[in-house]
Short mmCIF file of the C-alpha atoms (twelve columns), coordinates in Angstrom:
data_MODEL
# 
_entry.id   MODEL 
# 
loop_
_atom_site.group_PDB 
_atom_site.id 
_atom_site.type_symbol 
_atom_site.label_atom_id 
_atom_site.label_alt_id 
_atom_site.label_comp_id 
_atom_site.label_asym_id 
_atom_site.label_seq_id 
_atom_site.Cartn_x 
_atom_site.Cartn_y 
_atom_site.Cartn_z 
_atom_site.pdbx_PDB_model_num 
ATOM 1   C CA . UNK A 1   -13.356 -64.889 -14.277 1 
ATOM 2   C CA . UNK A 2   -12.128 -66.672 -11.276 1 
ATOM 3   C CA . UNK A 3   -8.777  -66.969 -9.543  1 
ATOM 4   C CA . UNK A 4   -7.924  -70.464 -9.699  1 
ATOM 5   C CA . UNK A 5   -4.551  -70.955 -8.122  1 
ATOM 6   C CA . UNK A 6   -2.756  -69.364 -5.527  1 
ATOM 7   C CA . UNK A 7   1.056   -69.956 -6.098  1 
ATOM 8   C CA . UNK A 8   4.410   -68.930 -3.550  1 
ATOM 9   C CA . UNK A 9   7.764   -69.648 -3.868  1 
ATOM 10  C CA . UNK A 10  9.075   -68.941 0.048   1 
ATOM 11  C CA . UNK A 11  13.034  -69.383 -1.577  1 
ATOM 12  C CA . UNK A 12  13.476  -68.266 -4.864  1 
ATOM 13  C CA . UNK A 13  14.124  -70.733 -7.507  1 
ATOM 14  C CA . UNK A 14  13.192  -73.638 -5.310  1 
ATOM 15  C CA . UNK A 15  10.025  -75.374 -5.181  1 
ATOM 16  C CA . UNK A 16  6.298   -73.617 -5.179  1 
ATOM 17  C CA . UNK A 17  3.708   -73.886 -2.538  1 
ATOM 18  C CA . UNK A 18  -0.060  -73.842 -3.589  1 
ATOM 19  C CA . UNK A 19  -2.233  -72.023 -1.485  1 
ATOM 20  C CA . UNK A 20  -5.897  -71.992 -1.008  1 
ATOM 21  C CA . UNK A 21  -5.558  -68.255 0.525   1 
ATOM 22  C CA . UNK A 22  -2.974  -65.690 1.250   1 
ATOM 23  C CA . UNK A 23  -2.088  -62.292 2.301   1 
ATOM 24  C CA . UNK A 24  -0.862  -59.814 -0.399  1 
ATOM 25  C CA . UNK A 25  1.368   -57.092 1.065   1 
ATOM 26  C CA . UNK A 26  3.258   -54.493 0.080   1 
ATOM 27  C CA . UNK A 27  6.375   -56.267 -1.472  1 
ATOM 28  C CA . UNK A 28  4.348   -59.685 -2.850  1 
ATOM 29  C CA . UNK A 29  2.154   -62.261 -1.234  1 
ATOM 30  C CA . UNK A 30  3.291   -63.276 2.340   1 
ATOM 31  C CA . UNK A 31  6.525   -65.711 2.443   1 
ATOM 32  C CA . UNK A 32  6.641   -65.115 -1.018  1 
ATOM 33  C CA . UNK A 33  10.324  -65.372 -2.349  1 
ATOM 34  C CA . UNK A 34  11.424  -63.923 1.048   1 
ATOM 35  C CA . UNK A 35  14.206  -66.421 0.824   1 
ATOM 36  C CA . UNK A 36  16.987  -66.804 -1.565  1 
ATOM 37  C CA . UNK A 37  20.278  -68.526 -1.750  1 
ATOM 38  C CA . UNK A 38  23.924  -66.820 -2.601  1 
ATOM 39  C CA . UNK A 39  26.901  -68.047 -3.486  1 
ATOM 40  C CA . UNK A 40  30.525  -66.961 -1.985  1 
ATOM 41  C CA . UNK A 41  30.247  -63.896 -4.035  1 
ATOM 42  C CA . UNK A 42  27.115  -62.773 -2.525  1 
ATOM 43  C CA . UNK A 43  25.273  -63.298 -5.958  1 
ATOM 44  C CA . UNK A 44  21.695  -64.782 -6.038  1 
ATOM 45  C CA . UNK A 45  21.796  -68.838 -7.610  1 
ATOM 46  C CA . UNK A 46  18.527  -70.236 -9.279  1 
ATOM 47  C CA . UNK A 47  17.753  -72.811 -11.681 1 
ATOM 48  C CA . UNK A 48  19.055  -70.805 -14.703 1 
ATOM 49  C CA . UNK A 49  22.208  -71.873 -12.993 1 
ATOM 50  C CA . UNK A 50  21.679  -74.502 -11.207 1 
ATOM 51  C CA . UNK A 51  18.632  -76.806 -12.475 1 
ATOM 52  C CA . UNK A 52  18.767  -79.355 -9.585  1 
ATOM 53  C CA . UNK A 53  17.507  -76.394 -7.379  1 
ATOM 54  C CA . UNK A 54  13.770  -78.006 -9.130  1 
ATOM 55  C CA . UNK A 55  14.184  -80.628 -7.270  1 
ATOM 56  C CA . UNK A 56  14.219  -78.715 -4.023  1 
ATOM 57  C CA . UNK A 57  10.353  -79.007 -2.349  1 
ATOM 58  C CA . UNK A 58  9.572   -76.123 -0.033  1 
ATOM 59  C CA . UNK A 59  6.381   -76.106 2.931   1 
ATOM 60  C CA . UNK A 60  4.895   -73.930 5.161   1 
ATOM 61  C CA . UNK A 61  4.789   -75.465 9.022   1 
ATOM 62  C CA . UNK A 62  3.480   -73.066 11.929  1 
ATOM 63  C CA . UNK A 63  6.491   -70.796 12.023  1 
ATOM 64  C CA . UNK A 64  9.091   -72.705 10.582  1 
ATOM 65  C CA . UNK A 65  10.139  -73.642 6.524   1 
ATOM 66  C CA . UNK A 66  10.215  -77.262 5.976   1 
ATOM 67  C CA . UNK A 67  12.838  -78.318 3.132   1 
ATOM 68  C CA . UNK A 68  13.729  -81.219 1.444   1 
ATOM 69  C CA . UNK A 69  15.100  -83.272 -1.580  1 
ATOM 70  C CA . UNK A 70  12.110  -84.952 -3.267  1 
ATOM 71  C CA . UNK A 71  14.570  -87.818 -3.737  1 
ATOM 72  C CA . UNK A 72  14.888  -87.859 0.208   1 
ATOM 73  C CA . UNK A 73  11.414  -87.083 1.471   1 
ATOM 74  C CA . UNK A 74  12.560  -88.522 4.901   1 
ATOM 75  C CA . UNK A 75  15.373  -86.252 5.270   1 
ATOM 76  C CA . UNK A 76  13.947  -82.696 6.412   1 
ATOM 77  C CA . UNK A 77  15.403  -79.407 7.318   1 
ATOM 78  C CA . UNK A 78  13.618  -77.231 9.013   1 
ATOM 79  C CA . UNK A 79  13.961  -73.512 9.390   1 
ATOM 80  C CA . UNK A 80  12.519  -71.293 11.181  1 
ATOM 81  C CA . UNK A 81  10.854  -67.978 9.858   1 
ATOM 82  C CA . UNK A 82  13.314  -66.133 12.178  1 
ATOM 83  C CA . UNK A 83  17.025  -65.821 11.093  1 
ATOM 84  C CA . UNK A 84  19.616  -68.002 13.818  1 
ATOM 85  C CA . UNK A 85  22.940  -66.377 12.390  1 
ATOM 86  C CA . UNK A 86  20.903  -63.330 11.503  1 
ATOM 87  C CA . UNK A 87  24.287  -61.566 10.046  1 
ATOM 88  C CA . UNK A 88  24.283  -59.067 7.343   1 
ATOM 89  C CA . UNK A 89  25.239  -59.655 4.216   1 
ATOM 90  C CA . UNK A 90  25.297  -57.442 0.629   1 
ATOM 91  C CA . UNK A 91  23.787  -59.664 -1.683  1 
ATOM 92  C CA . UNK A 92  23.225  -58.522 -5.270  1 
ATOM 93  C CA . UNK A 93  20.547  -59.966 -7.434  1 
ATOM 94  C CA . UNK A 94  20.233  -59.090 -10.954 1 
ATOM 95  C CA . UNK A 95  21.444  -54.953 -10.976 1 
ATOM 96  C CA . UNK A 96  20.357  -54.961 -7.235  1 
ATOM 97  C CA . UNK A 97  22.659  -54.780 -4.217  1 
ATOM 98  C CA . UNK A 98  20.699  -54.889 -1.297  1 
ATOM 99  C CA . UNK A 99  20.964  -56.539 2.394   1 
ATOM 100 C CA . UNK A 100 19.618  -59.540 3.566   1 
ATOM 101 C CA . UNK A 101 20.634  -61.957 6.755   1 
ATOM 102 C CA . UNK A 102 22.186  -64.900 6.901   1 
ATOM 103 C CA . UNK A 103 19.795  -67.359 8.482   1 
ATOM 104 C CA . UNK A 104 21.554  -70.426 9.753   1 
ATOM 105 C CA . UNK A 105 24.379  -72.599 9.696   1 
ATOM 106 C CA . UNK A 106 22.802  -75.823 9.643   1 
ATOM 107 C CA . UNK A 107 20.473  -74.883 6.859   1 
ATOM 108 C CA . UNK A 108 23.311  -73.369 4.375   1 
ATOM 109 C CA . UNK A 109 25.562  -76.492 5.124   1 
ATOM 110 C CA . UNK A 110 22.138  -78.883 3.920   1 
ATOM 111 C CA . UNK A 111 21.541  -77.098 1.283   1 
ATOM 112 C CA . UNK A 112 25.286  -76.719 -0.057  1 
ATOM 113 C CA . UNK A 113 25.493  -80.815 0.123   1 
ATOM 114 C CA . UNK A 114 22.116  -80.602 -2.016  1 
ATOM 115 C CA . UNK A 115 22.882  -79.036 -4.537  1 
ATOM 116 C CA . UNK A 116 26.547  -79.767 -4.965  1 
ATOM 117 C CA . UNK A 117 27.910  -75.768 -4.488  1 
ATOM 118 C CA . UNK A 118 28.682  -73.756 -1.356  1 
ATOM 119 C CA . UNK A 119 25.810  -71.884 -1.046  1 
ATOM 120 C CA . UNK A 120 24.392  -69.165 2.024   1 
ATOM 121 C CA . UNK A 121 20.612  -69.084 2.727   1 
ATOM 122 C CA . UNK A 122 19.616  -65.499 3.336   1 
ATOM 123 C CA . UNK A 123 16.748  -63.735 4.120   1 
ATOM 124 C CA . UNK A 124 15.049  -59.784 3.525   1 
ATOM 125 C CA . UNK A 125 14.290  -58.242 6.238   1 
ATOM 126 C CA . UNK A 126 11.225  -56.087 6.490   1 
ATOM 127 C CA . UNK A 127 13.873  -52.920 6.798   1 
ATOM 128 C CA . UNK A 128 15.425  -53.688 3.002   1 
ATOM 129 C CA . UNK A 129 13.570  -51.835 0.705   1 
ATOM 130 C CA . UNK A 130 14.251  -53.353 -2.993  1 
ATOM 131 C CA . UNK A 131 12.856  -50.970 -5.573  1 
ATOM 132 C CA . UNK A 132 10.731  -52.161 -8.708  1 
ATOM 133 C CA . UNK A 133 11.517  -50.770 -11.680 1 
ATOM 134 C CA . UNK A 134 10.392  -47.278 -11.506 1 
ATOM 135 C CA . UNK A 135 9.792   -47.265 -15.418 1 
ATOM 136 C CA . UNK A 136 6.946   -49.447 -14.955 1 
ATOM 137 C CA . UNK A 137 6.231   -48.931 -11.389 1 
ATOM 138 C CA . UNK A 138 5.062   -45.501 -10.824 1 
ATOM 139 C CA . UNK A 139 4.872   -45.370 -6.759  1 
ATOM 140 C CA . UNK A 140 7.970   -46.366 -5.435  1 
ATOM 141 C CA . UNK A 141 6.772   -50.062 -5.073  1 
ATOM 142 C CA . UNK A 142 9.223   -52.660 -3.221  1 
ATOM 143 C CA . UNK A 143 9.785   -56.303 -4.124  1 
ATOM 144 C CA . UNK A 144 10.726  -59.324 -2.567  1 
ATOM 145 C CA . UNK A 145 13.809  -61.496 -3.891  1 
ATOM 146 C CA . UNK A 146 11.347  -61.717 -6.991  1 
ATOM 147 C CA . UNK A 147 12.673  -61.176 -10.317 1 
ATOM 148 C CA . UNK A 148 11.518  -57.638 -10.805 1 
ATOM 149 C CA . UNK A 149 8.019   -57.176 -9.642  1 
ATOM 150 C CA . UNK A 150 5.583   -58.391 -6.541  1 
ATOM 151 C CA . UNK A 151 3.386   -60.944 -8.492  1 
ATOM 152 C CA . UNK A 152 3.166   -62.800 -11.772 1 
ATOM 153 C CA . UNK A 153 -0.642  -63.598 -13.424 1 
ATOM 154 C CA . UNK A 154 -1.101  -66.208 -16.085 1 
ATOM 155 C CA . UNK A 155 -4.706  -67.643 -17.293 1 
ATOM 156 C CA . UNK A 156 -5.151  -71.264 -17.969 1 
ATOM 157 C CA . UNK A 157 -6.150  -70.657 -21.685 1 
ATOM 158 C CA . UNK A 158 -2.828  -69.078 -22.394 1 
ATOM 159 C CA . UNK A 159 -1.304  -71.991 -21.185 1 
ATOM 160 C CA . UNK A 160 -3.767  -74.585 -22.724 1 
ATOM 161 C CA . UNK A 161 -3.296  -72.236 -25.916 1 
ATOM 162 C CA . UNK A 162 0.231   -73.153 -25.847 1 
ATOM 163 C CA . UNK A 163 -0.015  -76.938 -25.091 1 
ATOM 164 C CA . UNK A 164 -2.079  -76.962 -28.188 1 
ATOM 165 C CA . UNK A 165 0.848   -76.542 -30.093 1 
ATOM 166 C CA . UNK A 166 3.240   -78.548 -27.944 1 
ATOM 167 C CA . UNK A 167 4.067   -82.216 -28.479 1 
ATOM 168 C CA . UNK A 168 4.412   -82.728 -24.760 1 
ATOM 169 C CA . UNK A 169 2.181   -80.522 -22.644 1 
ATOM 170 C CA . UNK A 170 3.581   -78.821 -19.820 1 
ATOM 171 C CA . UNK A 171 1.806   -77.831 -16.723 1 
ATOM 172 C CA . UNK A 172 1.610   -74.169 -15.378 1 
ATOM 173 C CA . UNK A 173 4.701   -74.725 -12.920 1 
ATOM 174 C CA . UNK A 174 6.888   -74.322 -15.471 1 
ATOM 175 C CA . UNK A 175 5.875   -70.542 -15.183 1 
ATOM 176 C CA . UNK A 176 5.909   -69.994 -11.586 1 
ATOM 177 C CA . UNK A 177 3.546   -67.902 -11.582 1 
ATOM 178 C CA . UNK A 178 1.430   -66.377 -8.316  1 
ATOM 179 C CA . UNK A 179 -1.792  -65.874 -10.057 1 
ATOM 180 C CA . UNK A 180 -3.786  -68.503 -12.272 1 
ATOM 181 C CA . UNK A 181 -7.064  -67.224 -13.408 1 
ATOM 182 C CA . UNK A 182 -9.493  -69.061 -15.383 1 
ATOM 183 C CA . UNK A 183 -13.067 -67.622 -17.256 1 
ATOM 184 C CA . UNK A 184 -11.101 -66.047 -20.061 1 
ATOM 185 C CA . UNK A 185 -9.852  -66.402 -23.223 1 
ATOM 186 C CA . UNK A 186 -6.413  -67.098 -24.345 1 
ATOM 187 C CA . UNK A 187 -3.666  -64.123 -23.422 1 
ATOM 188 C CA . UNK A 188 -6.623  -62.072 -22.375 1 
ATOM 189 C CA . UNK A 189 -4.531  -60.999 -19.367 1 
ATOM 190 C CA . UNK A 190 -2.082  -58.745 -21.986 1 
ATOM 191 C CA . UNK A 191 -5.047  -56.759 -22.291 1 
ATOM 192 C CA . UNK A 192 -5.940  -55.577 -18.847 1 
ATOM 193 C CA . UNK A 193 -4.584  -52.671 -17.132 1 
ATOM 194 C CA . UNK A 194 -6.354  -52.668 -13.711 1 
ATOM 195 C CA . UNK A 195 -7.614  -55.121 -12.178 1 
ATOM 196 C CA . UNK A 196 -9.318  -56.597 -8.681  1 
ATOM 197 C CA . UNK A 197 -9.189  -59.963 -6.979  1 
ATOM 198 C CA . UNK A 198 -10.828 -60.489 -3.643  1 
ATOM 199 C CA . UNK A 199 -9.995  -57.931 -1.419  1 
ATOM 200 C CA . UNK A 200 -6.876  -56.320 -3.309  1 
ATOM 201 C CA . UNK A 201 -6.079  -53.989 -6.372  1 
ATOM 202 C CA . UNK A 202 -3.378  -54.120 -8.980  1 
ATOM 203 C CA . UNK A 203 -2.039  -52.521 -11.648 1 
ATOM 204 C CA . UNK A 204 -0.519  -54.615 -14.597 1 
ATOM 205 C CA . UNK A 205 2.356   -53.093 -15.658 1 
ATOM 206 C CA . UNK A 206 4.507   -54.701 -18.148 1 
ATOM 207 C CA . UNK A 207 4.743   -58.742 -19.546 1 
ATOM 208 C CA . UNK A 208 6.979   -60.831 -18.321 1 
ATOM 209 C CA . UNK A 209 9.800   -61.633 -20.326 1 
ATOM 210 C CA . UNK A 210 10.723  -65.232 -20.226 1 
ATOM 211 C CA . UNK A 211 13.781  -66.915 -19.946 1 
ATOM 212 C CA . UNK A 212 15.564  -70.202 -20.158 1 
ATOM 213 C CA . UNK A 213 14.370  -71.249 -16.541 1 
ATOM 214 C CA . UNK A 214 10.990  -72.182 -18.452 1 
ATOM 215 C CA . UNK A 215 12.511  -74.839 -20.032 1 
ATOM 216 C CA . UNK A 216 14.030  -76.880 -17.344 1 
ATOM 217 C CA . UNK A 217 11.042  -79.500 -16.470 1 
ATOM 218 C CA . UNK A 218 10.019  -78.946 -12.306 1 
ATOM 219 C CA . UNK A 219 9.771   -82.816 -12.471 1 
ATOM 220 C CA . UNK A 220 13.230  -84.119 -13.173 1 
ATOM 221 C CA . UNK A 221 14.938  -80.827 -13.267 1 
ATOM 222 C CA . UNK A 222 16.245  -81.701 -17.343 1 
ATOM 223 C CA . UNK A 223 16.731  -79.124 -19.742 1 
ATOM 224 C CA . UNK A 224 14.848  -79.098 -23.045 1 
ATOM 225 C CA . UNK A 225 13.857  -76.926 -26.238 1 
ATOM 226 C CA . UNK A 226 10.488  -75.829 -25.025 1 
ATOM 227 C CA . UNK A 227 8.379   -74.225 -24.716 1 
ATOM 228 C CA . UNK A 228 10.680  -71.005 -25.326 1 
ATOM 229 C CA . UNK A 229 10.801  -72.953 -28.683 1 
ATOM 230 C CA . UNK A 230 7.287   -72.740 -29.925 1 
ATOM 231 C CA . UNK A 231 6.534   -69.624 -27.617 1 
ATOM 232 C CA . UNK A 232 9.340   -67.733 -30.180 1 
ATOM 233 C CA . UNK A 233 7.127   -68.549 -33.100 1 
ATOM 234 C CA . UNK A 234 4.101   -66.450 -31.554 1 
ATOM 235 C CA . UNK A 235 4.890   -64.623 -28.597 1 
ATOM 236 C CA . UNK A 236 8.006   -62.857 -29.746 1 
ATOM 237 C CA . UNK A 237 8.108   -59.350 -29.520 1 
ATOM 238 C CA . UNK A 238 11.022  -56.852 -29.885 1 
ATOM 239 C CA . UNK A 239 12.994  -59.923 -29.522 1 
ATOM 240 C CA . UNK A 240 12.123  -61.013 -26.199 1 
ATOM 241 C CA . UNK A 241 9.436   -64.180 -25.270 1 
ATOM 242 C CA . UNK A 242 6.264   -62.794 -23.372 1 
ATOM 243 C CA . UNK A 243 4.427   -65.326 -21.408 1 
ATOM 244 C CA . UNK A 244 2.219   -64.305 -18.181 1 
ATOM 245 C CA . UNK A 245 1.953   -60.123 -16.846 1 
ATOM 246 C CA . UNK A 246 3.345   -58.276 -14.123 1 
ATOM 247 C CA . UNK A 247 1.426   -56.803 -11.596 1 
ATOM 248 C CA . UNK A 248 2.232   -54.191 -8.591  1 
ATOM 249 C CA . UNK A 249 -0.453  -54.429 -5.770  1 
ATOM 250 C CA . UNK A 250 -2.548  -50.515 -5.554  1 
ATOM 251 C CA . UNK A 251 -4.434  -52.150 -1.782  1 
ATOM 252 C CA . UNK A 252 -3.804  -55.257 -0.457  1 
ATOM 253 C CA . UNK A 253 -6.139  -57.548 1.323   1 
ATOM 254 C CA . UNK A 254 -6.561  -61.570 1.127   1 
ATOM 255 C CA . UNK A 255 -7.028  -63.091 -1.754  1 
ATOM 256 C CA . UNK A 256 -8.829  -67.096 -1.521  1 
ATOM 257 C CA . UNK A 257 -9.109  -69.410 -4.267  1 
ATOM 258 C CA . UNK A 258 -12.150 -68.793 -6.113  1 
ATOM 259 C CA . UNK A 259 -12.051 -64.794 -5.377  1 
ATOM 260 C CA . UNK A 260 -14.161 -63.199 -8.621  1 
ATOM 261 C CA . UNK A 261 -11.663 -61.542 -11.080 1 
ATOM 262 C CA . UNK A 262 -12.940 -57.897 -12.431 1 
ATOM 263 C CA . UNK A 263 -10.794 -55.925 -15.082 1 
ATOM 264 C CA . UNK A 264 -11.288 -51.934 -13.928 1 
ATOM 265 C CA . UNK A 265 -9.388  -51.086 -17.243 1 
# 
């Protein structure tokens, strides 16, 4: 088993970055979902809310984020990895209030034309510690602006298991996930426990429950049936749609495209 793809998402909910290597560290893989955007309450926006955030591409440049609308590839905002307005704010993201800073002027008042809503960019600091939850995560580990947990594994045969039954196939963005591991069979990943890629360790610790965000297409940002659809006819358990696993980094290291795959339990 080999890890195939290497996956970020610097600001949650917008667009992914695919890496050939990265640096896994405590709270998620570096840049990872570092970023997120508010609204005037304080309260996190994605895609669930706001599908045109889709069509919001994200890079990596020295030590700066480059942004822009894919239907304005000319127009560019860049932002720079340290925070301008750098004020504090209490954001809250799903049962979590936590602080983050406010990173620039310039960059909330692009994005808020965008996407069509007044919107803040903020960013965590290294001294916000956001708590996984501790009845999966056993040692106090942090997370990013992630969901609930560091990093999100998927293998291509659960996913080419599930295009199988599609009428449209779908491609693995859909998922967002960090990991994409191929050598296995399909949902082989629900069966590991421990596992090691590269030069880090992680536990798996619970699947990942998915939502309505799956079905909004990364392409054109539309809304459809699927695949929570045909996903509820075989992945449905205790009434809630598993798709990828959870993981919670035990040593961290550098992980490279390629990197062999070994379940420890």
């Amino acid at each position: 088993m080999q890890l195939s793809e290497i996956w970020i998402y610097p600001i949650k909910s917008l667009g992914g970055i695919r890496l050939s290597e990265a640096q896994m560290e405590e709270r998620g893989l570096q840049y990872d979902r570092r970023w997120m955007l508010i609204d005037e309450n304080n309260k996190f926006v994605t895609q669930r809310f706001l599908p045109v955030m889709a069509l919001i591409e994200v890079a990596l440049h020295a030590d700066t984020l480059q942004i822009w609308h894919r239907d304005e590839p000319e127009d560019i905002l860049t932002v720079p990895f340290e925070p301008v307005t750098a004020q504090k704010r209490e954001v809250t993201i799903w049962d979590d209030v936590v602080e983050a800073l406010t990173v620039s002027e310039e960059a909330d008042s692009w994005l808020s034309a965008r996407l069509g809503l007044s919107v803040q960019l903020v960013k965590m600091p290294e001294s916000t510690e956001r708590k996984a939850d501790p009845k999966y995560a056993k040692n106090g580990e942090i997370v990013s602006f992630a969901d609930g947990y560091p990093c999100l594994i998927i293998s291509e045969a659960s996913l080419e298991d599930l295009n199988s039954r599609l009428d449209n196939k779908i491609t693995m963005r859909r998922f967002r996930p960090n990991f994409v591991i191929s050598g296995t069979a399909p949902f082989e990943e629900d069966t590991w426990k421990q596992i090691d890629i590269g030069a880090a360790s992680f536990d798996i610790v619970k699947p990942c429950a998915r939502c309505v965000l799956t079905t909004i297409d990364p392409e054109t940002s539309e809304k459809g049936p699927e695949p929570l659809k045909t996903l509820a006819g075989y992945r449905k358990i205790n009434n809630k749609i598993l798709f990828g696993q959870n993981l919670v980094a035990t040593s961290l290291g550098k992980l490279r495209e390629g990197d062999i795959v070994t379940v420890r339990a």
